[in-house]
KOLTOR-106980 format. One line per 2 residues: number of its first residue (from 1); for each residue x, y, z of C-alpha. Coordinates in steps of 0.001 Angstrom, whole numbers. Example, Ala and Ser with C-alpha at 12.3 -4.5 7.8 and 13.67 -1.06 7.14 Angstrom:
# KOLTOR-106980
1 = 12300:-4500:7800  13670:-1060:7140
***
This chain:
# KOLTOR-106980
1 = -12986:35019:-26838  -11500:32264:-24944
3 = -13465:32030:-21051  -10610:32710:-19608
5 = -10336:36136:-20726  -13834:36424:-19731
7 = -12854:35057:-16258  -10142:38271:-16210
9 = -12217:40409:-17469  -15241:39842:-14887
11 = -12506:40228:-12147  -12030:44100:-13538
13 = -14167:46889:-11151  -15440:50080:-12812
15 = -14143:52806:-11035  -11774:55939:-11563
17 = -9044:53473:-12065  -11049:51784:-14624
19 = -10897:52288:-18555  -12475:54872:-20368
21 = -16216:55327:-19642  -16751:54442:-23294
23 = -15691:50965:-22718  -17676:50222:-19109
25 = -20824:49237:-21180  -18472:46155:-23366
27 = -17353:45623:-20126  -20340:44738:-18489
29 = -21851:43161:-21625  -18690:41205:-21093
31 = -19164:39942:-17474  -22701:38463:-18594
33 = -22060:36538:-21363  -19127:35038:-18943
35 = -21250:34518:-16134  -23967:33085:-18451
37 = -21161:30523:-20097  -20648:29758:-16145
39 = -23660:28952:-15478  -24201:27019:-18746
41 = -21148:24864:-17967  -22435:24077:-14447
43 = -26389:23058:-16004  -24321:20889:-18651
45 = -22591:19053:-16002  -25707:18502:-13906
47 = -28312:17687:-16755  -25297:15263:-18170
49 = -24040:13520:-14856  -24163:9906:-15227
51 = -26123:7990:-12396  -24089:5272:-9731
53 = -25770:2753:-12472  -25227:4340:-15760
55 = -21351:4738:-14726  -21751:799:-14162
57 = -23729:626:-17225  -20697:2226:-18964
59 = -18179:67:-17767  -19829:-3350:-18890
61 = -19828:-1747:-22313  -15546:-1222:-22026
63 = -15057:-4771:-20940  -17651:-6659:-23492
65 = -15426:-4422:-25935  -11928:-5838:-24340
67 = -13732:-9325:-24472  -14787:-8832:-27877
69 = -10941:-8020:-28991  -9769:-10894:-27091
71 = -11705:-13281:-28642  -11619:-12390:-31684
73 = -7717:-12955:-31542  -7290:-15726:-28937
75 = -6014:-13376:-26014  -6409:-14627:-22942
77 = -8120:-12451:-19880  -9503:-12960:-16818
79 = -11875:-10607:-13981  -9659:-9900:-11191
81 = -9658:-8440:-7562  -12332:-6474:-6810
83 = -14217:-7193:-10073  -13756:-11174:-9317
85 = -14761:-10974:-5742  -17993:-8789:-6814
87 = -18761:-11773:-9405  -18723:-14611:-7445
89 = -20410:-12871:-4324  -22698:-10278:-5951
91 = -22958:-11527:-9268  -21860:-8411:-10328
93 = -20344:-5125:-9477  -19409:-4993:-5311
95 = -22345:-2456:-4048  -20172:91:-2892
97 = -17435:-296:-5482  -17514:1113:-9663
99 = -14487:-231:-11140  -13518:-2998:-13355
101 = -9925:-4677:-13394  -8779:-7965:-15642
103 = -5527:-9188:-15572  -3847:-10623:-18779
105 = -817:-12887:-19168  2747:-10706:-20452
107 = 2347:-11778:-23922  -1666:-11832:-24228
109 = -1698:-8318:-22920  1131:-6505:-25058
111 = -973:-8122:-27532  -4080:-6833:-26727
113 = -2546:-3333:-26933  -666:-3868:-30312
115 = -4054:-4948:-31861  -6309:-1930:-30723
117 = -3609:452:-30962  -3179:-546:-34825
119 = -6774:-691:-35160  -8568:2450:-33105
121 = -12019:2951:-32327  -13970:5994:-32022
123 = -15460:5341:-28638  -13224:2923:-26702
125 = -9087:3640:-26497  -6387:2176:-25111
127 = -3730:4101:-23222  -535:2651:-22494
129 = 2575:3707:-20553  3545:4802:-23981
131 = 576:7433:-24712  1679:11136:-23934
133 = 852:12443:-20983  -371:8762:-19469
135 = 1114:8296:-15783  210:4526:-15367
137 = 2251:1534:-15692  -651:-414:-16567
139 = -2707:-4:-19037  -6466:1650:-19448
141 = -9268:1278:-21448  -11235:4798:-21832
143 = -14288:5660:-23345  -14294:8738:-24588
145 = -18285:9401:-24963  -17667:10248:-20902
147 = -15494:12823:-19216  -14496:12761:-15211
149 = -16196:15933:-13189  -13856:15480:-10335
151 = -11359:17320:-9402  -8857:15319:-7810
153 = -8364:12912:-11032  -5381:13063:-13185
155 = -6042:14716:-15884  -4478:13235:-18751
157 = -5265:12195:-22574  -8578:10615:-22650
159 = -9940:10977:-19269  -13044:9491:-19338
161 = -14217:6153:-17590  -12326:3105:-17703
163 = -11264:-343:-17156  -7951:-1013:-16037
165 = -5572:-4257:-17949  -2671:-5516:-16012
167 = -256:-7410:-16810  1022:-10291:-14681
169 = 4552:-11629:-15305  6462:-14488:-13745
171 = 8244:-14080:-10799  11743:-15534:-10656
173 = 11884:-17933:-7169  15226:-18111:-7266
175 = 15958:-14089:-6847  12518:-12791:-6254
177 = 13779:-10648:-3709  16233:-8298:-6587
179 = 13409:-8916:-8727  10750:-6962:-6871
181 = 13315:-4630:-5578  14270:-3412:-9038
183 = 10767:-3146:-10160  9426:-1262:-7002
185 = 12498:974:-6992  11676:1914:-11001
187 = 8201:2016:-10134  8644:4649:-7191
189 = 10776:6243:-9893  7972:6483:-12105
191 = 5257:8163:-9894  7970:10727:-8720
193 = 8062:11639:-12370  4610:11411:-12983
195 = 3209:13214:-9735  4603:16227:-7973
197 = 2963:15790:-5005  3560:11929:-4810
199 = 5024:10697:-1302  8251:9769:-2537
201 = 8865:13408:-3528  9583:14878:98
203 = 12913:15760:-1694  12708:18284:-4385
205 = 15630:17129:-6468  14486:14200:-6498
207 = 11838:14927:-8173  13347:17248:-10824
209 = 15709:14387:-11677  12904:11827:-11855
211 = 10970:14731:-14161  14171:15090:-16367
213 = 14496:11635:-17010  10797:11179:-18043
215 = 7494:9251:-17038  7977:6975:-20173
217 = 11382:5703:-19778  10871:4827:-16102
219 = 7687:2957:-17291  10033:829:-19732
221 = 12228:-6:-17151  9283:-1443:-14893
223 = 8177:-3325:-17881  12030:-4761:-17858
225 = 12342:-5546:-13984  8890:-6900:-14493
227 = 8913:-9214:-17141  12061:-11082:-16856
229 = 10308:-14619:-16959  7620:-15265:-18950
231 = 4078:-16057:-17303  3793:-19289:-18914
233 = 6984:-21026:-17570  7383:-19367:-14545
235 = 6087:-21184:-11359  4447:-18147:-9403
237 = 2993:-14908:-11165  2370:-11458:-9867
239 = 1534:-7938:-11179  4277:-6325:-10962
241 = 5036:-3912:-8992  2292:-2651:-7238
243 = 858:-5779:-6297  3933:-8097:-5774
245 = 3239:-9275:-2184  49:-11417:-3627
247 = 2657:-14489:-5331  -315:-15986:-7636
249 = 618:-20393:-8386  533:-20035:-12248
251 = -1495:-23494:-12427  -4586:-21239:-11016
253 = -4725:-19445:-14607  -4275:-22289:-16218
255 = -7673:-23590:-16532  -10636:-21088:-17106
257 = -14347:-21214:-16150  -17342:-18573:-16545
259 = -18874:-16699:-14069  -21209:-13830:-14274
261 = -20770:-10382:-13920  -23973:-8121:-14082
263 = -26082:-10752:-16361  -22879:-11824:-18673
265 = -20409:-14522:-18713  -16645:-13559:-18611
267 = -13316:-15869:-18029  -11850:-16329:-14484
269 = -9431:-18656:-13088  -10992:-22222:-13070
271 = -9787:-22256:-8995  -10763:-18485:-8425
273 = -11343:-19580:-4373  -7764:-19957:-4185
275 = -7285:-16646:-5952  -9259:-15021:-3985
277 = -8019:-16002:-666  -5057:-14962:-1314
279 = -6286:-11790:-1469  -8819:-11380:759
281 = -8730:-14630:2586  -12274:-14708:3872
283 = -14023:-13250:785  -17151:-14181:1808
285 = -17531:-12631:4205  -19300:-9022:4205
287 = -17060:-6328:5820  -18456:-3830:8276
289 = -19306:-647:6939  -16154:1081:8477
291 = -13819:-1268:6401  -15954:-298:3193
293 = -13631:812:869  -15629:3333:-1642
295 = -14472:3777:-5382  -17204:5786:-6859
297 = -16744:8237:-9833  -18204:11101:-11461
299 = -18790:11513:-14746  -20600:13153:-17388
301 = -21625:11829:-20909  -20293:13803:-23931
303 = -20334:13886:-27633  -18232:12459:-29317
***
């Protein structure tokens, strides 16, 4: 019996309303074997949790598989934001910080996806804009010997830890402006779809339209505002659309270097000090505690 009939059931009080007194005994047999699944589910989750560093521990192992793909077929990648900054100044992950982001050239990237999408793995999956159920217009990496514990994580197909891929596109200087417009308006189009309670749903029809109209075809159309000049002729480059105000010079990508990232060597851009100030201008520099922005997930490990 599914526990959700045993969750009903356990709800049910034996009184003169109740069922026949014949039944109170399944009844009550019943409510224990539900409360003992309970309590079974909750000793799971705690004797399984991952640790801060096993999470971590996890991670590496998605991107060494990314890496391995890459170079196997030529792709080029490279550690980005947060995982960049946590390389050059920590050698590794930020302290306070748990995720992993690379950024791929257009081409490299859609390439990346055709390959392990045509060739799947049991442990490690990629999810596209594409997958069922998948919200993002960027792609993730998941690794589906873990499972997210919290609560207020999307749940969709293959929700386990990952390591997010995006794709950065050329931006056209001579229109940027309609450029980013059409991508950000597609792209607010997309989480309306995707999320009911997103902030661009304070209108309800909105959001039924967006809904009717799908997560997956607004996710093609920011691919098409997005990648209307091709990374390696265009001048500046950008992920597009949700990080369009950083305008990347395309000559930073074009020489790589290796830095380390929790005792292994992975590409970067050759000038990642440029990169990085444009991001955070003084990266260097150790914010405050207050300005600590926390990213830390819970998982548990599963069978898979």
């Amino acid at each position: 019996m599914p526990l959700a009939c045993f969750k009903c059931v356990d709800t049910l009080p034996i009184n003169a309303d109740s069922p026949p007194p014949q039944y109170a005994e399944s009844l009550n047999l019943i409510r224990m074997v539900a409360r003992i699944l309970k309590l079974n589910r909750f000793f799971f989750r705690v004797m399984n949790l991952l640790s801060g560093e096993e999470v971590k521990r996890k991670e590496v192992e998605i991107l060494n598989h990314i890496v391995a793909v890459c170079e196997k077929h030529g792709l080029r990648y490279y550690l980005s934001y947060g995982t960049l900054l946590g390389a050059i100044r920590h050698k590794g992950f930020i302290p306070w910080d748990d995720d992993i982001d690379i950024s791929m050239p257009r081409a490299d990237y859609e390439q990346l996806l055709k390959v392990m999408l045509a060739n799947p793995d049991k442990r490690f999956v990629a999810l596209t804009p594409k997958s069922k159920g998948y919200p993002y217009h960027y792609a993730k990496v998941v690794d589906l010997s873990t499972k997210l514990v919290e609560e207020n994580l999307d749940d969709f197909a293959g929700n386990g830890l990952w390591v997010d891929i995006f794709p950065l596109d050329g931006v056209d200087t001579t229109e940027p402006t309609r450029q980013k417009k059409l991508a950000k308006y597609f792209n607010s189009c997309r989480a309306s779809a995707s999320f009911k309670h997103c902030p661009a749903n304070n209108k309800p029809w909105k959001w039924r339209i967006c809904k009717m109209i799908g997560t997956r075809n607004f996710s093609r159309l920011v691919t098409w505002a997005s990648r209307r000049l091709p990374f390696d002729s265009a001048q500046y480059v950008a992920h597009m659309p949700t990080a369009m105000q950083y305008l990347f010079p395309r000559r930073l990508f074009d020489k790589v270097i290796k830095v380390e990232f929790e005792g292994a060597l992975y590409d970067a851009p050759a000038d990642y000090d440029e990169y990085l100030k444009i991001l955070y201008a003084d990266y260097m520099q150790i914010p405050p505690e207050s300005q600590r922005i926390t990213h830390c997930v819970k998982a548990i490990a599963v069978d898979l």
